[in-house]
C-alpha positions in Angstrom: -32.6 -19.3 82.3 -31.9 -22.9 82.4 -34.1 -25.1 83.6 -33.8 -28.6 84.3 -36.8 -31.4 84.2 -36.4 -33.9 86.5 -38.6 -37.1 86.5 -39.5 -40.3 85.1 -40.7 -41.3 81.6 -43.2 -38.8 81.3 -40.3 -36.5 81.9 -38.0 -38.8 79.7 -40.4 -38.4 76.7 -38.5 -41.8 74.4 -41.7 -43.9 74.8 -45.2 -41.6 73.8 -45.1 -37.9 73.8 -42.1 -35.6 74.9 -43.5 -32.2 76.3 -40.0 -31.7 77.8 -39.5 -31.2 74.2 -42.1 -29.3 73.0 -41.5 -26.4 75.7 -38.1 -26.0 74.4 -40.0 -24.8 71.2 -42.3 -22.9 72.8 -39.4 -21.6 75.5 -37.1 -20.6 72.8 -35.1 -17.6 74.6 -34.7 -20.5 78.1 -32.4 -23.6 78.4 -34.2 -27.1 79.1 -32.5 -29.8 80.1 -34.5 -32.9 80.3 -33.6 -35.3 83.5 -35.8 -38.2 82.5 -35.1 -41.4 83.6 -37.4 -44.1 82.6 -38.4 -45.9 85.8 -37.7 -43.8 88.4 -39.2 -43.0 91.6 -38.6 -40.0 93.9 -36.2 -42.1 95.6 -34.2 -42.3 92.6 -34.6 -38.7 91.6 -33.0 -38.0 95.4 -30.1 -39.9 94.6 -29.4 -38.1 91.1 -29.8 -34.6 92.6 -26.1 -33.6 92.9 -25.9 -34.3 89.3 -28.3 -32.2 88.5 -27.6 -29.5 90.6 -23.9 -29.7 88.7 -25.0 -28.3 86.0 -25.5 -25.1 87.6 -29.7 -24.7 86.6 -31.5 -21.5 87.8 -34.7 -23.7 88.3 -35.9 -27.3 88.6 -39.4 -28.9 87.4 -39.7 -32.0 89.4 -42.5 -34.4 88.2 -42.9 -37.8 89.8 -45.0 -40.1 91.7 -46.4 -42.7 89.0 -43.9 -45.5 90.2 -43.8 -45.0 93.3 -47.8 -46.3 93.7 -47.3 -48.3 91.2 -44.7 -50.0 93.3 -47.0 -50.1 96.2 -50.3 -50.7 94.4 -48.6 -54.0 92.2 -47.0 -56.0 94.3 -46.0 -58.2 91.3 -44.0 -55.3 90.2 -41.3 -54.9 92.8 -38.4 -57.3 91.5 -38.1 -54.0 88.6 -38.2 -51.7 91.2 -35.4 -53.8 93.1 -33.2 -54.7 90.7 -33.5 -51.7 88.1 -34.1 -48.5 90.4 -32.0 -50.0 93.2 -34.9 -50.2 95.8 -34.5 -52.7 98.6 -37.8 -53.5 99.1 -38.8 -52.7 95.4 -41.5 -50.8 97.4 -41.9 -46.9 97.5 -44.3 -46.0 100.4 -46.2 -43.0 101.3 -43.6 -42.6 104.4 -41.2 -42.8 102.2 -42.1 -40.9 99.4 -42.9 -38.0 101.9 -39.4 -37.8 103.1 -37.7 -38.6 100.3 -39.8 -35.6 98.4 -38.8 -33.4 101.0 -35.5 -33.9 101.0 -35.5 -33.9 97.5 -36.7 -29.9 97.2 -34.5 -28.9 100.0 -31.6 -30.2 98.3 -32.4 -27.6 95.6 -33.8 -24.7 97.5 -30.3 -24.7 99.9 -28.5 -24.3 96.7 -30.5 -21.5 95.8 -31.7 -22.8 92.6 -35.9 -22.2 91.8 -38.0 -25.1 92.1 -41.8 -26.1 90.4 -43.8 -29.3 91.3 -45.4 -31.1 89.0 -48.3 -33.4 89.7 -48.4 -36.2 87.2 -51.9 -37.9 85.7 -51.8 -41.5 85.5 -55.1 -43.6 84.1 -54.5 -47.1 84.3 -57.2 -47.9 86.5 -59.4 -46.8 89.2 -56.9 -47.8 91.9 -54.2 -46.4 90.6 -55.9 -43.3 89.9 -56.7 -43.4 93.8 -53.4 -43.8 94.9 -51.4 -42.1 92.6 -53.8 -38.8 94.0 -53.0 -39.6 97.3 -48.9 -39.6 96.2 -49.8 -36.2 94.4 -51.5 -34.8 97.5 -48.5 -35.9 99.3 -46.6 -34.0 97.2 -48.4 -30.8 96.9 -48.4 -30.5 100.5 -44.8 -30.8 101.0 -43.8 -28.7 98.2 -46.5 -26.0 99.4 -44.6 -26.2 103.1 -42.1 -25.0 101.3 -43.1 -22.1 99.3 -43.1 -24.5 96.4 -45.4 -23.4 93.1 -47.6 -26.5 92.4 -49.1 -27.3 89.2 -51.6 -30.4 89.2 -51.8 -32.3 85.9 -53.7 -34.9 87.5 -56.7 -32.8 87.9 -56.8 -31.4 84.5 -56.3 -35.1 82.8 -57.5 -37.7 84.8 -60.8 -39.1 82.9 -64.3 -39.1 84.5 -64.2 -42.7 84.3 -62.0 -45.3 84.2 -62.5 -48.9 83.3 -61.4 -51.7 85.1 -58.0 -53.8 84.2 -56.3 -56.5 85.0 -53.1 -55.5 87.6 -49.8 -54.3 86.2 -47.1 -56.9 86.4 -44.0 -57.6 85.7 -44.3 -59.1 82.0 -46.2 -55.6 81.5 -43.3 -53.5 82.6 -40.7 -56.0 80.7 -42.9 -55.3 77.3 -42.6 -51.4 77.6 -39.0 -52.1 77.8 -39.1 -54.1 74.6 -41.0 -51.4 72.6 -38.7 -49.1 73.8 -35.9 -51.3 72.3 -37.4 -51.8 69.8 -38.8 -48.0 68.8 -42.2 -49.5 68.9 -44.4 -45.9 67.9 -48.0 -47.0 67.5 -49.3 -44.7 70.0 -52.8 -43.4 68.9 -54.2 -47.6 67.6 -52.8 -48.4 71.2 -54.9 -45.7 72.4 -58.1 -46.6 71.3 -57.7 -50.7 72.1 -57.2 -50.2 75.3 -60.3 -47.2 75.7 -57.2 -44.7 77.1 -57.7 -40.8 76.5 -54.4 -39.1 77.1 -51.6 -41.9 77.3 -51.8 -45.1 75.1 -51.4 -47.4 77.6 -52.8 -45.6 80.9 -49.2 -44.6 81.5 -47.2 -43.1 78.8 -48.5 -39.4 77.1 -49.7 -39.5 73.6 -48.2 -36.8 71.1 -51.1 -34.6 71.2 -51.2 -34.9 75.4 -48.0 -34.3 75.9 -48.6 -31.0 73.7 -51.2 -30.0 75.9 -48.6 -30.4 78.9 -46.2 -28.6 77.2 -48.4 -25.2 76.7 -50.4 -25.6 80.8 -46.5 -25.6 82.2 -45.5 -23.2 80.3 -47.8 -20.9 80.7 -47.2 -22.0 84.7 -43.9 -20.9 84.4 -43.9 -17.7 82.5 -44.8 -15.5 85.8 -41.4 -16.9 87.6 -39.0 -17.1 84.4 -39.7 -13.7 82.4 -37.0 -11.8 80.8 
């Protein structure tokens, strides 16, 4: 089968872990595509849709959600949102992300092509943790209106506890960019300044988490993709 991941960075896997990656190894005899764009919210993914239904997939893993509360959680945020991810208000809200998500799997169930939902984890801060559940649940409900299989990452990642931190902002969100640039790879001494447990900067997937992610979905997937 091929299969196509659509989503953000997580999905993306060029800054932290790629799990995208490691399910190709461990889905050997199947043909993933990753559809990762750093950035992007379901908005975004909506608008790239026909290109990924081009390429013909029997399935498609949709992940997102993280920067789409971010968005709404930090308002300081927004000018990214507007100028890099095309947003007109910079501002992804739960209205919105509702219909746009439901368009969204539509779009790929009228061309008869599988779908999976993934819920993505997040552990910046307690508030974000809060919101990006209630974007999840959002999520889960609509893709569960439509037959959709769910699987909730969230709930098997998100820490008991979760310190307090300073809001993200814009200067935060222009660094990431210049690690990216700059290959920047110092993922597990990241982790353990900041007190993170599966991403290295309560965003981004460490290596060993994003392995993890890689063996849950696919052992998700195995009961709809056999051969």
């Amino acid at each position: 089968m091929k299969i196509v991941f659509l989503g953000d960075s997580l999905t993306w896997g060029g800054y932290g872990g790629n799990f995208v990656a490691e399910l190709q190894n461990r889905l050997t005899e199947h043909d993933i595509i990753n559809a990762g764009d750093s950035g992007n919210t379901v908005i975004n993914l909506l608008r790239r849709i026909d290109d990924v239904l081009a390429l013909q997939p029997d399935g498609v893993f949709v992940m997102a959600g993280g920067n789409d509360a971010i968005s709404n959680l930090y308002p300081d945020t927004r000018p990214y949102y507007r100028k890099a991810q095309g947003l007109p208000d910079g501002i992804v809200t739960p209205e919105q992300f509702t219909q746009a998500y439901r368009e969204l799997l539509t779009r790929i169930q009228t061309a008869y092509v599988l779908a999976w939902v993934g819920l993505p984890p997040i552990e910046y801060s307690p508030e974000l943790v809060e919101l990006l559940t209630q974007y999840n649940q959002l999520a889960n409900d609509t893709a569960r209106s439509l037959n959709i299989p769910v699987i909730d990452l969230m709930a098997a990642f998100a820490p008991a506890q979760i310190p307090e931190r300073p809001p993200l902002t814009l200067k935060i969100i222009n660094r990431i960019g210049e690690h990216i640039q700059s290959g920047w790879s110092d993922y597990e001494h990241s982790r353990q300044t900041g007190q993170f447990t599966f991403t290295f900067d309560g965003l981004h997937l460490t290596p060993d988490s994003a392995s993890q992610i890689a063996a849950m979905i696919a052992d998700f997937l195995k009961p709809y993709i056999s051969i």
